[in-house]
N, C-alpha and C positions, 0 to 999 in steps of 0.2 A: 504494500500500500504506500501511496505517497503523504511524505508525511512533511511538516513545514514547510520551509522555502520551499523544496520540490512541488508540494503540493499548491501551494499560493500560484507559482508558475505555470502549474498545471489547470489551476482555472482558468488563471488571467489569458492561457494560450485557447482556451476554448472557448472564451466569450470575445476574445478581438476579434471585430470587423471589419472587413478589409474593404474602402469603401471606393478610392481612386485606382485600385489594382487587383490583378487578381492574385487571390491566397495562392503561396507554393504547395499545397496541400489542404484536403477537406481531414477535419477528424471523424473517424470509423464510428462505427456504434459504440465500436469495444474501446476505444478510446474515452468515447463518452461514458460509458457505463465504469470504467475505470477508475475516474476520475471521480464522479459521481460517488460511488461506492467509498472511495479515499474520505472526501469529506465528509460524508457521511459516518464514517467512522471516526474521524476526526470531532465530529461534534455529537458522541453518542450513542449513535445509530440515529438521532433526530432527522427526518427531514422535513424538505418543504413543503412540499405536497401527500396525502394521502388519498388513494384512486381506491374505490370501492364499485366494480363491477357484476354482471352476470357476465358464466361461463361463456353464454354464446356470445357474448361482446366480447371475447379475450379479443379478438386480434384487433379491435377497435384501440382497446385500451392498450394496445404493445406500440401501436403505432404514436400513441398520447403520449404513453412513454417516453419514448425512444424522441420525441419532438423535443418534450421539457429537458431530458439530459440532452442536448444537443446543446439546449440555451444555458445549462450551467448548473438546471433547477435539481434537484435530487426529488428519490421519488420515494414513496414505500406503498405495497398493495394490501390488499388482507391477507394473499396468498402468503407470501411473505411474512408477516405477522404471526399467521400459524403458524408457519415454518417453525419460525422463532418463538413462540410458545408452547410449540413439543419440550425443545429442550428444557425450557424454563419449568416444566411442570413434571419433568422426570425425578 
């Protein structure tokens, strides 16, 4: 995970805009999802957003997803949450 300067660098490089040129590169999902995760963990597990959908909406909401970490936003689902409260209730 990136953690301090790394990771401050790692936002900052995800949220410039490249406005008179064009970027030497787009970042990945997995770039985004990376980064995302980093400070997300940096702050907790807190994030900014929490997405509560139905199954048959998944691929609506990956695509929600995958939008907001592109902009910087960190995400968490309920899927996720379960996840994470298996563990916590072993």
């Amino acid at each position: 995970m990136l953690i301090g300067k790394k990771g401050l660098q790692a936002e900052k490089w995800l949220k410039f805009k490249f406005v008179d040129k064009q970027p030497p590169c787009f970042p990945t999902d997995l770039h985004c999802e990376f980064i995302c995760e980093s400070e997300k963990n940096a702050n907790n597990l807190m994030t900014q957003v929490f997405v509560a959908f139905a199954e048959a909406d998944k691929s609506i909401m990956e695509k929600i997803r995958k939008s907001l970490m592109r902009e910087g936003i960190t995400v968490r689902t309920y899927a996720t949450v379960l996840h994470i409260g298996l563990y916590f209730s072993i």
